[in-house]
C-alpha positions, 0 to 999 in steps of 0.5 A, spaced: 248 714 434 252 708 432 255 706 425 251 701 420 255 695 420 257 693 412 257 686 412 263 683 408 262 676 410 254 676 408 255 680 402 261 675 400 255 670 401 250 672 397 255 674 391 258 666 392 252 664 391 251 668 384 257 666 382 256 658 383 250 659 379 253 662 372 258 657 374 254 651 373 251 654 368 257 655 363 258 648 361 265 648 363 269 648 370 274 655 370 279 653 372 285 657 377 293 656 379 295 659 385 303 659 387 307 659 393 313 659 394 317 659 402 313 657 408 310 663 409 304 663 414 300 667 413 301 666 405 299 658 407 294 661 410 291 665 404 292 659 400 288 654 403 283 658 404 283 660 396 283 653 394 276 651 399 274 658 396 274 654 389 271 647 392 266 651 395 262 654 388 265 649 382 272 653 380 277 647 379 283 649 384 291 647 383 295 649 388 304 649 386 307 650 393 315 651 391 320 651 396 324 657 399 330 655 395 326 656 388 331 660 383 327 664 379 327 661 373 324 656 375 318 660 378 318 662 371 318 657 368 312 655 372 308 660 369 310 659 363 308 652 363 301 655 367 300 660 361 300 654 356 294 650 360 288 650 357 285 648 364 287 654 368 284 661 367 287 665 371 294 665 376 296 667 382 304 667 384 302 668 392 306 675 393 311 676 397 316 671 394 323 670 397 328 676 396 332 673 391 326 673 386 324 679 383 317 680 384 316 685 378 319 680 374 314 674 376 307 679 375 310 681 368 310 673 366 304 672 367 299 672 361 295 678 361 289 674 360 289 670 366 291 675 370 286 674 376 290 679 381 290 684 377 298 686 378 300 686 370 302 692 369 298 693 362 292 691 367 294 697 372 295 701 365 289 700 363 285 701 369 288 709 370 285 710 362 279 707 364 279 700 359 277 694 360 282 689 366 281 686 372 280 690 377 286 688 383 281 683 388 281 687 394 280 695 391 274 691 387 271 688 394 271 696 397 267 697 391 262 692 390 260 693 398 259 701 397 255 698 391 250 693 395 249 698 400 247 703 396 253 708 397 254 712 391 261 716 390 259 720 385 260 728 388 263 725 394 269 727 396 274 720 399 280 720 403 285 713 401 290 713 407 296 708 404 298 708 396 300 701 395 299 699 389 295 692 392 290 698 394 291 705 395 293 706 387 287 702 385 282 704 389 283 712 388 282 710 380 276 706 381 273 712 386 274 716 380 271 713 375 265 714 379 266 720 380 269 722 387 273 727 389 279 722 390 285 725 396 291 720 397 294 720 403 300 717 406 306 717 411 308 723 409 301 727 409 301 734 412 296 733 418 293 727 417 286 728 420 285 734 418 286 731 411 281 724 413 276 729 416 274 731 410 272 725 407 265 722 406 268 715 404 275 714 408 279 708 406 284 706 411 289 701 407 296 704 411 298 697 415 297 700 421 293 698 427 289 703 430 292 708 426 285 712 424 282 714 430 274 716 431 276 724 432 279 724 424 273 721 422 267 726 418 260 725 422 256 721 418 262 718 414 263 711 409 269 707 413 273 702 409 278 699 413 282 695 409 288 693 414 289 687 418 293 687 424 294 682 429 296 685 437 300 682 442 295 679 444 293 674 438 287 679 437 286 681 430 284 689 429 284 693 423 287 700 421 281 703 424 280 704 431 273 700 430 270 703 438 271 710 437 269 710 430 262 707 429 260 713 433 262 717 429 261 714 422 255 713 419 258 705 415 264 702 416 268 695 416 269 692 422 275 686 422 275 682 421 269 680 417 269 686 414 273 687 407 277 681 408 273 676 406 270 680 400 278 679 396 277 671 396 270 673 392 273 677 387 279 673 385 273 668 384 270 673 381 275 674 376 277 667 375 270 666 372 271 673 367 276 669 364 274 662 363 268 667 359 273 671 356 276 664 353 271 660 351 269 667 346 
């Protein structure tokens, strides 16, 4: 048996579409910042990407690239400046900034309504009650592809492996409020495969390619592998060792293709929430 293929970027597509619709329908353009500072490549790479992402379904789309030597207060002025502008809905300061900026200090600046990233601390605090807030992009990508493949939490028991607060945190509360079982594993986890056979969906968000071989994965298992690794070799892998898994799984992600391009879609998602939020 080998695994069903849970399709990101064909899910990506069709959610794409839907959102280009509502948004010709609104009667206004959403508008979204994005803010760079420093050179880093992958950070430029995101960025451009996010900006055609915008073009492609009608978002209105600014892109503030600051140099390396930015000072903080000029970074916040920015924001400050942004959270003003009625034109843009939603904000996101491309994480990571340089050293000598505080990145706490940064997410905490940016208005709690254009919060499209989902990082502002009363979003992450409103998230573990179960309130309204913006769901943090790639934890809600995880969802919605469980949702479209018709996979249900509820009763299942779910293994995160990583507690970052970009996906390990928030995914185990979104998990939970479906009703799952939630584990969260981590570096220090007492026999980690022990710990991942026991899950009906498994998570791996840990920054570590290859980590989560086929013999730690429960026989029919829901795969989602949220890493992206780049070999030696300039070949992209995730955290999941994709071969042995799928015969062993019964869905998973594979990388890229799978859960990467669904983050770019909920921030698209997010930032049409907001102009609807405005407009009320």
């Amino acid at each position: 048996m080998s695994a069903n293929v849970i399709d990101g970027k064909q899910i990506s597509k069709e959610v794409r579409e839907q959102l280009k619709r509502e948004i010709e329908e609104l009667g206004f353009q959403p508008g979204l910042a994005v803010v760079l500072v420093g050179e880093d490549p992958a950070s430029q790479v995101y960025v451009r990407n996010k900006h055609r992402s915008c073009g492609e379904v009608g978002i209105y789309s600014e892109v503030h690239r600051l140099p390396d030597e930015t000072t903080q207060e000029e970074l916040l002025s920015l924001i400050d400046m942004l959270n003003k502008d009625k034109k843009i809905h939603g904000i996101l300061v491309q994480l990571p900034v340089p050293d000598h900026i505080d990145e706490k200090a940064v997410i905490d600046a940016v208005a709690l309504e254009k919060d499209v990233d989902g990082f502002h601390p009363a979003n992450v605090g409103n998230l573990v009650i179960g309130d309204d807030c913006y769901y943090p992009c790639t934890p809600h990508g995880c969802m919605l592809m469980l949702e479209k493949c018709g996979i249900d939490p509820k009763g299942k028991k779910a293994v995160i492996v990583g507690r970052s607060n970009i996906v390990g945190k928030p995914i185990s509360m979104m998990l939970l409020a479906k009703h799952a079982t939630v584990t969260i594993c981590h570096s220090r986890t007492e026999n980690l495969a022990a710990e991942c056979r026991q899950a009906d969906i498994l998570v791996a968000a840990v920054g570590r390619s290859e980590m989560i071989t086929g013999d730690m994965i429960k026989e029919g298992a829901v795969v989602l592998d949220v890493g992206i690794n780049r070999l030696n070799n300039g070949k992209l892998v995730g955290d999941v060792h994709y071969e042995s898994a799928k015969e062993r799984a019964g869905w998973i992600t594979p990388v890229p293709g799978g859960v990467g391009p669904m983050t770019i879609t909920m921030l698209l998602l997010n930032t049409l929430e907001a102009a609807k939020r405005s407009a009320k």
